[in-house]
SEVEX-576556 format. One record per residue (C-alpha): residue number from 1; residue in three letters; chain; x, y, z. Coordinates in nm, 4 decimals. Each point is the difference from the previous one (the first is absolute). Layout:
BEGIN
+-----+------+-------+----------+----------+----------+
:  nr : rest : kette :       px :       py :       pz :
+-----+------+-------+----------+----------+----------+
: NUM :  ALA :     A :        X :        Y :        Z :
...
+-----+------+-------+----------+----------+----------+
% end
This chain:
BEGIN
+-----+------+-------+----------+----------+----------+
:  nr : rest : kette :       px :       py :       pz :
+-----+------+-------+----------+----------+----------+
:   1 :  UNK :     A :   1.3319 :  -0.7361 :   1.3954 :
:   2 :  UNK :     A :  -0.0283 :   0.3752 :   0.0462 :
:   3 :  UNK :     A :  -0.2467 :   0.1840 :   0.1201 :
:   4 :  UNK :     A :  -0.0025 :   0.3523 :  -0.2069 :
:   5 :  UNK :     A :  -0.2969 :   0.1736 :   0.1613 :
:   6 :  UNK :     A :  -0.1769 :  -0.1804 :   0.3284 :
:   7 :  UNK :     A :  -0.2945 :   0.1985 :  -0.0304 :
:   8 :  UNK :     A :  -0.2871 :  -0.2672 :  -0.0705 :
:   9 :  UNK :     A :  -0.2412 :   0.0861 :  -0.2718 :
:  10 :  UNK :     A :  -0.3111 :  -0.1423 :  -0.0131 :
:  11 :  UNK :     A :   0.0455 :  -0.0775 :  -0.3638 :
:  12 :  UNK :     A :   0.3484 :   0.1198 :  -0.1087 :
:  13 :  UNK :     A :   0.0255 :   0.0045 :  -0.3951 :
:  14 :  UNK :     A :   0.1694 :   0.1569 :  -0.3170 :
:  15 :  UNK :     A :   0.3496 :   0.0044 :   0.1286 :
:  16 :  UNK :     A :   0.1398 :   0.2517 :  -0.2853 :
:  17 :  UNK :     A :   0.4144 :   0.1054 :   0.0172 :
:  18 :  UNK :     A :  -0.0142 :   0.3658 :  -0.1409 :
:  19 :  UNK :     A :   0.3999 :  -0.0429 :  -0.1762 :
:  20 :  UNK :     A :   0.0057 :   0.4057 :   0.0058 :
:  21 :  UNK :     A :  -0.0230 :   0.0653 :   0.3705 :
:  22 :  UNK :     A :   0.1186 :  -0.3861 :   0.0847 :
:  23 :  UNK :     A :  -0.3325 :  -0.0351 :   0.2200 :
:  24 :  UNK :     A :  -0.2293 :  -0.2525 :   0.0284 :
:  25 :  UNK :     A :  -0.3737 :   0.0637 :  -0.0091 :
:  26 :  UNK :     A :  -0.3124 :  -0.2220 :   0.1450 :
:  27 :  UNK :     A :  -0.3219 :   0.0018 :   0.0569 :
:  28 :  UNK :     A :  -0.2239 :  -0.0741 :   0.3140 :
:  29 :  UNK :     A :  -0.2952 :  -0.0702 :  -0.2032 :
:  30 :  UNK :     A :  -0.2892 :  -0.0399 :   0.3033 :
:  31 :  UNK :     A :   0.2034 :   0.2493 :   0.2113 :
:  32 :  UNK :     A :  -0.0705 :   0.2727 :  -0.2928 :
:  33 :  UNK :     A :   0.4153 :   0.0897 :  -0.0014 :
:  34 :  UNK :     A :   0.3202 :   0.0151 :  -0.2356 :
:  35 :  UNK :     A :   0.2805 :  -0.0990 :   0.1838 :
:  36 :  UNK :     A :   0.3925 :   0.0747 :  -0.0193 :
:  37 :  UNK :     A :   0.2933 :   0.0268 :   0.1812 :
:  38 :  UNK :     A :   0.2886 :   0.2879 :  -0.0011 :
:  39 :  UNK :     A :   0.2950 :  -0.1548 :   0.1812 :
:  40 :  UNK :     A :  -0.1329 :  -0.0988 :   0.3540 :
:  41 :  UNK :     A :  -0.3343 :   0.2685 :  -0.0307 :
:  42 :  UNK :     A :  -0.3362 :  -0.1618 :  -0.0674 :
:  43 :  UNK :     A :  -0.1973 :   0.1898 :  -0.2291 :
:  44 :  UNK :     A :  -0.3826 :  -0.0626 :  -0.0866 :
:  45 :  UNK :     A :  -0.2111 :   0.1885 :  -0.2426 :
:  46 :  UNK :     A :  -0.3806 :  -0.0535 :   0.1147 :
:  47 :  UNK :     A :  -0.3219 :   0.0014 :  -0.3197 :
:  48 :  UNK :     A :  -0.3656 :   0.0179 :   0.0619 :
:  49 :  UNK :     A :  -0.0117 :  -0.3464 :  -0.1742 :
:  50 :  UNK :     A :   0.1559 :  -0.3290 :  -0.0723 :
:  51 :  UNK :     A :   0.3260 :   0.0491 :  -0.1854 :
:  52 :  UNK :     A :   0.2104 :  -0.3175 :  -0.1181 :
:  53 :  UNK :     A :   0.2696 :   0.0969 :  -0.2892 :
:  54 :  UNK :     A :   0.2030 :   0.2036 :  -0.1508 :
:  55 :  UNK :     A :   0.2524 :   0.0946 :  -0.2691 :
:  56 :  UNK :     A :   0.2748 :   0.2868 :  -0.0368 :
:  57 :  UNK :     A :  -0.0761 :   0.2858 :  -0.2128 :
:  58 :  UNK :     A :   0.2761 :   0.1728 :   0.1116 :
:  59 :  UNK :     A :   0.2428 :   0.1428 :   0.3290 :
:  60 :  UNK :     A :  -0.3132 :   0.1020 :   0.1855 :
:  61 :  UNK :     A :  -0.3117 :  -0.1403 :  -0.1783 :
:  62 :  UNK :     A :  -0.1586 :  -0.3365 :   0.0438 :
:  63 :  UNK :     A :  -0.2668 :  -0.1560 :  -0.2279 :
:  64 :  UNK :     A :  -0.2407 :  -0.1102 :   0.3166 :
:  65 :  UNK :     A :  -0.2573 :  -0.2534 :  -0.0458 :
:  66 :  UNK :     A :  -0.2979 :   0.0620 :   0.2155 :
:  67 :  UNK :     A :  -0.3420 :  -0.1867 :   0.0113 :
:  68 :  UNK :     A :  -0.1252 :   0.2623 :  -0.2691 :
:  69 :  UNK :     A :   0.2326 :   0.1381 :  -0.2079 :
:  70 :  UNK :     A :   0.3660 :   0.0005 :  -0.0534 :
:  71 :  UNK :     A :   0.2014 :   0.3415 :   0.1138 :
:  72 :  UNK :     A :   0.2961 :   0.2137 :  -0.0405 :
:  73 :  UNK :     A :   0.0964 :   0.0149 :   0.3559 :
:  74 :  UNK :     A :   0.2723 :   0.2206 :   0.1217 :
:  75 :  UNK :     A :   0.2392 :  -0.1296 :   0.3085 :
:  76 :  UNK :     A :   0.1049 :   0.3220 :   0.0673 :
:  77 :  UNK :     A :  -0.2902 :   0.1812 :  -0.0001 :
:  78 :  UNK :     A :  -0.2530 :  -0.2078 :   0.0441 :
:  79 :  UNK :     A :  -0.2265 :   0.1408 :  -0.2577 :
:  80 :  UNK :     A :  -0.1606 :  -0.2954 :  -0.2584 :
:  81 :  UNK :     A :  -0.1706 :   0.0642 :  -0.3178 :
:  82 :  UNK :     A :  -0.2554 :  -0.2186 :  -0.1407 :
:  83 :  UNK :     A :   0.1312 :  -0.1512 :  -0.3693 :
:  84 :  UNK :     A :  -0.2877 :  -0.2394 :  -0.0284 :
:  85 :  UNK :     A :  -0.2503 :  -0.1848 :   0.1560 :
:  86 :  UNK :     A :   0.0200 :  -0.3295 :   0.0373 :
:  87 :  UNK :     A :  -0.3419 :  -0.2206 :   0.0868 :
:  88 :  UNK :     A :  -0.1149 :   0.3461 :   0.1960 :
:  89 :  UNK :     A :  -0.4097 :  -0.0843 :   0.0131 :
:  90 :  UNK :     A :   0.0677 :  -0.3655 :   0.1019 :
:  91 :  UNK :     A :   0.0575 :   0.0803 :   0.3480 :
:  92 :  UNK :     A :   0.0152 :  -0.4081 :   0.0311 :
:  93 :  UNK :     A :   0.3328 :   0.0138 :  -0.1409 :
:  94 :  UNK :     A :   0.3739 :   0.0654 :   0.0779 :
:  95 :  UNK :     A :   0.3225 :   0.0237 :  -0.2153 :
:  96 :  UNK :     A :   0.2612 :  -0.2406 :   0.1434 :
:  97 :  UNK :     A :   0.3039 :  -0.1108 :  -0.1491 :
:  98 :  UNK :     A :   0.1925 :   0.2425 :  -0.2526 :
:  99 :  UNK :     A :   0.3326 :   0.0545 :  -0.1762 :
: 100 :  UNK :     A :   0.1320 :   0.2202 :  -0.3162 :
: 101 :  UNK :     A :   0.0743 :  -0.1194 :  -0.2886 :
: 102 :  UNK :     A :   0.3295 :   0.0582 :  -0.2333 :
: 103 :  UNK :     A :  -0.1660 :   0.2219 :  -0.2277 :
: 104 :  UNK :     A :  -0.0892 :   0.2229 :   0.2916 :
: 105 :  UNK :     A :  -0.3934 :  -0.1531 :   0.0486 :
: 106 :  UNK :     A :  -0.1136 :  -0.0773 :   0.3065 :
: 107 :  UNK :     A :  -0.1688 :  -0.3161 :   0.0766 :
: 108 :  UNK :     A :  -0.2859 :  -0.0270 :   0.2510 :
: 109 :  UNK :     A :  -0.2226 :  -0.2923 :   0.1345 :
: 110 :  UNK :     A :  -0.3683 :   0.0271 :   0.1894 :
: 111 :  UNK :     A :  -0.1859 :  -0.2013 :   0.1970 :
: 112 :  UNK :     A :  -0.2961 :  -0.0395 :   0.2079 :
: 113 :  UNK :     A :   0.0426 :   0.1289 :   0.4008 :
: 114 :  UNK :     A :  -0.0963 :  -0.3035 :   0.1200 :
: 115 :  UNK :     A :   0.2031 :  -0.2063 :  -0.3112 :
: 116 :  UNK :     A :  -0.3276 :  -0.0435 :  -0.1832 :
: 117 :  UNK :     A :  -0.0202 :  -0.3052 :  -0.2670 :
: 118 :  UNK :     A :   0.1437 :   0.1338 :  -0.3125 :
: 119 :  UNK :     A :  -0.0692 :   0.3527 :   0.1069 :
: 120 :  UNK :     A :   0.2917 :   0.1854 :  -0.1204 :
: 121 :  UNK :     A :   0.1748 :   0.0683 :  -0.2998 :
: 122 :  UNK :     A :   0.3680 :   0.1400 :  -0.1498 :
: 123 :  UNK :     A :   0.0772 :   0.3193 :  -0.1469 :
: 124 :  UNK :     A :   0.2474 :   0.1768 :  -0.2065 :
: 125 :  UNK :     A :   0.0608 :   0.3592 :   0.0088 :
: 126 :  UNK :     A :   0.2367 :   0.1342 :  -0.2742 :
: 127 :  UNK :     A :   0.0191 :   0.2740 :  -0.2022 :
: 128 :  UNK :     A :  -0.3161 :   0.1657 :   0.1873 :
: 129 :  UNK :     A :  -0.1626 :  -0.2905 :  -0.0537 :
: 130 :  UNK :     A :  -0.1858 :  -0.2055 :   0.2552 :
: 131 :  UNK :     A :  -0.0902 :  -0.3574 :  -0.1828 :
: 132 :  UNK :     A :  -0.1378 :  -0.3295 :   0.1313 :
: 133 :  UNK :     A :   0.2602 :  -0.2985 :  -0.0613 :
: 134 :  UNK :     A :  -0.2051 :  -0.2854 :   0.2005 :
: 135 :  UNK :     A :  -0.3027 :  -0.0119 :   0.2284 :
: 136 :  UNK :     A :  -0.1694 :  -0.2712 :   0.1989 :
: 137 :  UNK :     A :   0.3118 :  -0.0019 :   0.2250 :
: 138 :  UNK :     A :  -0.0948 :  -0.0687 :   0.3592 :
: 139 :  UNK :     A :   0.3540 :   0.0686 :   0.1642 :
: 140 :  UNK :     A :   0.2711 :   0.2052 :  -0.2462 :
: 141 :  UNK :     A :   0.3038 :  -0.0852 :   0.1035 :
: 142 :  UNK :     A :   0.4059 :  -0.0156 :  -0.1345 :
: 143 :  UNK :     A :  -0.0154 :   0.2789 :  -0.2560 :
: 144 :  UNK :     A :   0.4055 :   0.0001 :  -0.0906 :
: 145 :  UNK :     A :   0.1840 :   0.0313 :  -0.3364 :
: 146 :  UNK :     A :   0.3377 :  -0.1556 :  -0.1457 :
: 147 :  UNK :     A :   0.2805 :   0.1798 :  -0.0640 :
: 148 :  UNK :     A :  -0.0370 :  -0.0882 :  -0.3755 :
: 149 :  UNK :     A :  -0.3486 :   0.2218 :  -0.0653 :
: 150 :  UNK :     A :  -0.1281 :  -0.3413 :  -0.1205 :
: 151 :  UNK :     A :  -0.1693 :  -0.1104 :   0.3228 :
: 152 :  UNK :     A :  -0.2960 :   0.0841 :   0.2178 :
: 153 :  UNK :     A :  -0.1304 :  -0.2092 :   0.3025 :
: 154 :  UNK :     A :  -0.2911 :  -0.0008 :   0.1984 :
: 155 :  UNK :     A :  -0.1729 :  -0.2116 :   0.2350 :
: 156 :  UNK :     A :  -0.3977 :  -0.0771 :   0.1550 :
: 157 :  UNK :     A :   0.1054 :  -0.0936 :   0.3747 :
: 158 :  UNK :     A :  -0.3241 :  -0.1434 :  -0.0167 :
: 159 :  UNK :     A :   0.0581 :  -0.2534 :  -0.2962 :
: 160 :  UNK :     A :   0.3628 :  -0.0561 :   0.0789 :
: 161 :  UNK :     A :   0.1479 :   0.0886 :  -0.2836 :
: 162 :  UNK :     A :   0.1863 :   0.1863 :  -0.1852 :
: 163 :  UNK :     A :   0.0070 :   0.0892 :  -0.3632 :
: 164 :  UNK :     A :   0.2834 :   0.1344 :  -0.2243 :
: 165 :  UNK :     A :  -0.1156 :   0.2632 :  -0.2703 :
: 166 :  UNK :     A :   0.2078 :   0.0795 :  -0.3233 :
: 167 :  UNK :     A :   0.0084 :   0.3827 :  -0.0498 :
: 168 :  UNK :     A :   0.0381 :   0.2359 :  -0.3292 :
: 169 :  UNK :     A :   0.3578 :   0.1033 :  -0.0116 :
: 170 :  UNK :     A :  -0.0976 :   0.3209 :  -0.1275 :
: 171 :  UNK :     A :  -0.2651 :   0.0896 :   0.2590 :
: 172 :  UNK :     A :  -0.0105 :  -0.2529 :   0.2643 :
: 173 :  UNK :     A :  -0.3990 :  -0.1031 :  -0.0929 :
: 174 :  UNK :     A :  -0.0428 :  -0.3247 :   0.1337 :
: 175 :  UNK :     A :   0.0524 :  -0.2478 :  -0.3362 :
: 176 :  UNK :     A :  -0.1438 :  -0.2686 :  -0.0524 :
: 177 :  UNK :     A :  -0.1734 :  -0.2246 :   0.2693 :
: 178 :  UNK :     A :   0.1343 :  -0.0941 :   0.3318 :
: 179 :  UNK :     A :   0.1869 :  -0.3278 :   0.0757 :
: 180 :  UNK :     A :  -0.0629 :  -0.1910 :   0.3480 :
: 181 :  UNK :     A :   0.3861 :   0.0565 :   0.1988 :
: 182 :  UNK :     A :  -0.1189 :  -0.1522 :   0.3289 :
: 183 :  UNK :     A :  -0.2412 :  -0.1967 :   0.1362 :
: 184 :  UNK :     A :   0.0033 :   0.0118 :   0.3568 :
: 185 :  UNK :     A :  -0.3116 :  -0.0738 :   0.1400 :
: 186 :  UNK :     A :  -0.0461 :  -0.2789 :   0.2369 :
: 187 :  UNK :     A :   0.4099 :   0.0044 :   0.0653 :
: 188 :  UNK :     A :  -0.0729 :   0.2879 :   0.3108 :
: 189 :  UNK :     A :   0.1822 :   0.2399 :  -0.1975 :
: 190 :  UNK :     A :  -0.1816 :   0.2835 :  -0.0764 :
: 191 :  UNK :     A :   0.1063 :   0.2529 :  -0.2673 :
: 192 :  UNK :     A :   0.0495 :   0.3353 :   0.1192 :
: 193 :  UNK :     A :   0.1948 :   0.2912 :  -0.0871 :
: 194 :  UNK :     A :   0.3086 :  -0.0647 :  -0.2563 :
: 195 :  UNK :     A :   0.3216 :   0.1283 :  -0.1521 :
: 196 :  UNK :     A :   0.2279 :  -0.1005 :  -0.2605 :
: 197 :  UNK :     A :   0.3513 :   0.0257 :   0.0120 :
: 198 :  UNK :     A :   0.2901 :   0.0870 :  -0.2481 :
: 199 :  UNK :     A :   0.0430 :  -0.3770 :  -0.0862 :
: 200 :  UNK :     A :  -0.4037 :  -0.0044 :  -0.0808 :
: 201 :  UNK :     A :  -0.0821 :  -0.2130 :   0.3035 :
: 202 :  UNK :     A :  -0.3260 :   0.0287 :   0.1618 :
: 203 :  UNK :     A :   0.0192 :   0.0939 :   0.3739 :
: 204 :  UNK :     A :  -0.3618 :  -0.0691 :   0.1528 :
: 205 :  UNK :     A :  -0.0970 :   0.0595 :   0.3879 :
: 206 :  UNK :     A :  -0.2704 :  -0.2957 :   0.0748 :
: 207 :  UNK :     A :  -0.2626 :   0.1273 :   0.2270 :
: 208 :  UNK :     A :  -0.0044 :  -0.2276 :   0.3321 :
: 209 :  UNK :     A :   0.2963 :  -0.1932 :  -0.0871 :
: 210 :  UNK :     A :   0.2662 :   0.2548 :   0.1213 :
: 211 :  UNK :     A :   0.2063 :   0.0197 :  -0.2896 :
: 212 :  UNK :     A :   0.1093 :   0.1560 :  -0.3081 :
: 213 :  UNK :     A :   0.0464 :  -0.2630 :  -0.2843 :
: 214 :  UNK :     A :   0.2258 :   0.0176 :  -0.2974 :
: 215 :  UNK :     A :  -0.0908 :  -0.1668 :  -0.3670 :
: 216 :  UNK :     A :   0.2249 :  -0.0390 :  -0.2934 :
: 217 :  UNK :     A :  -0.1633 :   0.1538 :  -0.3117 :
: 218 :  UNK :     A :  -0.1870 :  -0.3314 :  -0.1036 :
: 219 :  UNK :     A :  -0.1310 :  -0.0488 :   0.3467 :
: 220 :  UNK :     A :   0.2513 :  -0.2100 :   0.1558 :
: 221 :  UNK :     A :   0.0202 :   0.0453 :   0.3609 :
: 222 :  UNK :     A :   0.3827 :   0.1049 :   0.1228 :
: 223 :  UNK :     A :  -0.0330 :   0.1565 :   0.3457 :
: 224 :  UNK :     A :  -0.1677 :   0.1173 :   0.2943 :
: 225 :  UNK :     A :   0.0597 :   0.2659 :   0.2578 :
: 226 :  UNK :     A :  -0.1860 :  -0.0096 :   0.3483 :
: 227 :  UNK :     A :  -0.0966 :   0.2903 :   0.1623 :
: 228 :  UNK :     A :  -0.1357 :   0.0276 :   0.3934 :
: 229 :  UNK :     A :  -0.3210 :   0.0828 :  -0.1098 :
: 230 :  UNK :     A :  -0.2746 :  -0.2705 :  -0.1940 :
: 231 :  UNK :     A :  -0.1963 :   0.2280 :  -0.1675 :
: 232 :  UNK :     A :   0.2310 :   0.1950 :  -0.1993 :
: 233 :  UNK :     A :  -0.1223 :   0.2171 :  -0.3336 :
: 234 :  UNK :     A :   0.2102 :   0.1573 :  -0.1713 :
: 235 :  UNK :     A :   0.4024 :   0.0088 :  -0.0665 :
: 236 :  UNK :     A :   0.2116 :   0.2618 :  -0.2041 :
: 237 :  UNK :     A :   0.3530 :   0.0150 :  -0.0817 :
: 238 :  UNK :     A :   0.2082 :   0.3060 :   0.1240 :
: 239 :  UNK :     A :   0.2997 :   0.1153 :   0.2073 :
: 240 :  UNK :     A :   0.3538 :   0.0381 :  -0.1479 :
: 241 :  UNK :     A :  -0.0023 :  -0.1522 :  -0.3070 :
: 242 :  UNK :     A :  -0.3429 :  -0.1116 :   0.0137 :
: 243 :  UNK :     A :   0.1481 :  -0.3124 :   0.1802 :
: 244 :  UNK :     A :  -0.2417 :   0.0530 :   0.3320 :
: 245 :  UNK :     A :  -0.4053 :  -0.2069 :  -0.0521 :
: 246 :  UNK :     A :  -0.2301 :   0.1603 :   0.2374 :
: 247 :  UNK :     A :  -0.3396 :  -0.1346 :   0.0361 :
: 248 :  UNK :     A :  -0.3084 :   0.1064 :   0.1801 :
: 249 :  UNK :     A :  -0.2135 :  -0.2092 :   0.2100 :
: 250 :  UNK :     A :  -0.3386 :   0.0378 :   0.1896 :
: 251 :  UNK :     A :  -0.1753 :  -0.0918 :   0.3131 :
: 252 :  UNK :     A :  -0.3389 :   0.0257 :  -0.1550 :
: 253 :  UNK :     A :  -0.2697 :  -0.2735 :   0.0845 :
: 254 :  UNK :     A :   0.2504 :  -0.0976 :   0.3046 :
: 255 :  UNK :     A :  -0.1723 :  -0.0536 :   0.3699 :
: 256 :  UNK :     A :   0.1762 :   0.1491 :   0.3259 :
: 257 :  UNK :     A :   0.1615 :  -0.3535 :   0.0066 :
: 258 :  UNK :     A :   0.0942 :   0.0136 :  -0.3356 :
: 259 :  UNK :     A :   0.1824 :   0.3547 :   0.0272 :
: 260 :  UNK :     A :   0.1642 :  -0.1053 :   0.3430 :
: 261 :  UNK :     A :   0.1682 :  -0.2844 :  -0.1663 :
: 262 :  UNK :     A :   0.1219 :   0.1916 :  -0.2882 :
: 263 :  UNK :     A :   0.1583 :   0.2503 :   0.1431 :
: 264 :  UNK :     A :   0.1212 :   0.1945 :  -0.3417 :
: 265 :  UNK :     A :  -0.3120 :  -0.1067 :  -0.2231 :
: 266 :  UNK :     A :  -0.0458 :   0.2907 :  -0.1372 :
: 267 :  UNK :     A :   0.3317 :   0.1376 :  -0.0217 :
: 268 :  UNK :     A :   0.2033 :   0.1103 :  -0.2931 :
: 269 :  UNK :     A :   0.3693 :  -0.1973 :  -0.0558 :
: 270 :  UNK :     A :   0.2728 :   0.0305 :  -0.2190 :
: 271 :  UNK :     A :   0.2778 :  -0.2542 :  -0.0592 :
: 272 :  UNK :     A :   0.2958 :   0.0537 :  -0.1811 :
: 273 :  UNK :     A :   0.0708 :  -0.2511 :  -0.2929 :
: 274 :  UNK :     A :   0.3592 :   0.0740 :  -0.1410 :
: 275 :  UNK :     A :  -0.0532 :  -0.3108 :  -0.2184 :
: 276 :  UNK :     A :  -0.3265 :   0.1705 :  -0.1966 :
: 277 :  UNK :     A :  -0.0380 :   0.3269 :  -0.1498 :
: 278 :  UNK :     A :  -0.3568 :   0.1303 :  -0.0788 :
: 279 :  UNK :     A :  -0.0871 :   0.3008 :  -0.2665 :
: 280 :  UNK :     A :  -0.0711 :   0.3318 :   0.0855 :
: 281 :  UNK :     A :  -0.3938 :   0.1186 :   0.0158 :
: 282 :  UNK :     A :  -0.1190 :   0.2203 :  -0.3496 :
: 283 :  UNK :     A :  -0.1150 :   0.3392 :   0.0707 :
: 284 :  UNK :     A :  -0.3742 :   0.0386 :  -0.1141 :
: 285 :  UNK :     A :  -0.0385 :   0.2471 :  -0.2653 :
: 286 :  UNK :     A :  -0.3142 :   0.1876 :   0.0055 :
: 287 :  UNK :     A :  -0.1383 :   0.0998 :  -0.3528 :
+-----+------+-------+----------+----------+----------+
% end
């Protein structure tokens, strides 16, 4: 186990590795911040609200995901645009989890602040269009496509599962209904963040069970890695190669007791895998 960043967010989330400036982004999503590291320097960008995803748009700009409205955000700069809102009059809400897609889309699940009953929802936007894919989500979680551009996943923490979605080859509209991957509830492994990786297996942190787990495409169960940390959220492949899985975790919901005995919840760790390669992130395109 490595620790890649000690600093302990409250809830750490949408690990993203930029492959242009070989970076890794995350969010703090209580603590208001987007995260990175340059070498050994800490660096922190600081919003006036929740923040909790992103995509590459290209060296300098980031495709942020805020509580209302998704943004071109520039690292250098700092300067952010607004490209759409997202849920902005239902101040109830809050985008979580969020990931590109291959056609250069971006991906982006709501949900209630205080994780609501069936509260939230997932959107697409693509081609400068913002579109509804599913609602009466409580917890969005595991948004992640295969290599293949025939795959999308996504998850309800709250239900436990997670569904595969066929997608249009042509424009990466979901197709056809979703199919049940996992069912995990009752097991104690809850379905956070996800990746896939360049052999189309399923990498899923399990919120509270301190580990990322990996599936075979048809939902076979091949390995698990442990991390120091039980309520991890969300991993991402990077590093040379793309050979590295970070993941995120959180200390949110955790007493004094809690935090004292988990020294690094909240922490960010990589861990080098020579044995698996994941794929490199798709920029966004905005249209």
């Amino acid at each position: 186990m490595t620790v890649f960043d000690q600093r302990r967010c409250e809830l750490g989330e949408g690990a993203l590795w930029h492959p242009l400036r070989r970076q890794l982004f995350w969010f703090d999503i209580l603590g208001k911040g987007l995260l990175s590291r340059d070498g050994d320097r800490e660096l922190r960008w600081s919003f006036d609200e929740l923040v909790s995803a992103a995509g590459w748009i290209d060296r300098e700009r980031l495709l942020v995901a805020s509580e209302t409205a998704l943004w071109c955000f520039d690292v250098e700069t700092g300067a952010k645009e607004r490209v759409v809102p997202v849920s902005a009059e239902l101040v109830h809400l809050r985008s979580n989890d969020g990931r590109a897609d291959p056609w250069g889309g971006f991906w982006i699940g709501t949900m209630g602040k205080n994780s609501e009953n069936r509260a939230g929802s997932i959107w697409r936007l693509w081609g400068g269009e913002l579109r509804e894919l599913f609602s009466g989500i409580s917890i969005a979680n595991a948004i992640c496509f295969d290599a293949e551009r025939e795959l999308a996943y996504f998850a309800d923490t709250g239900l436990g599962t997670v569904w595969s979605q066929g997608l249009d080859p042509a424009t990466g509209w979901p197709s056809g209904e979703p199919r049940t991957f996992l069912k995990l509830r009752g097991t104690g492994f809850n379905p956070d963040g996800a990746v896939v990786d360049s052999e189309g297996r399923f990498w899923n942190a399990q919120w509270g069970a301190g580990r990322v787990a990996c599936y075979g495409p048809d939902g076979a169960f091949l390995r698990e890695e442990r991390f120091d940390a039980s309520q991890l959220s969300c991993p991402a492949f990077g590093g040379e190669d793309f050979h590295t899985l970070f993941v995120t975790s959180a200390q949110q919901g955790m007493d004094a007791a809690a935090r004292e005995a988990e020294p690094n919840a909240g922490a960010t760790f990589g861990r080098h895998l020579p044995e698996v390669r994941g794929i490199g992130e798709p920029a966004v395109v905005l249209g």
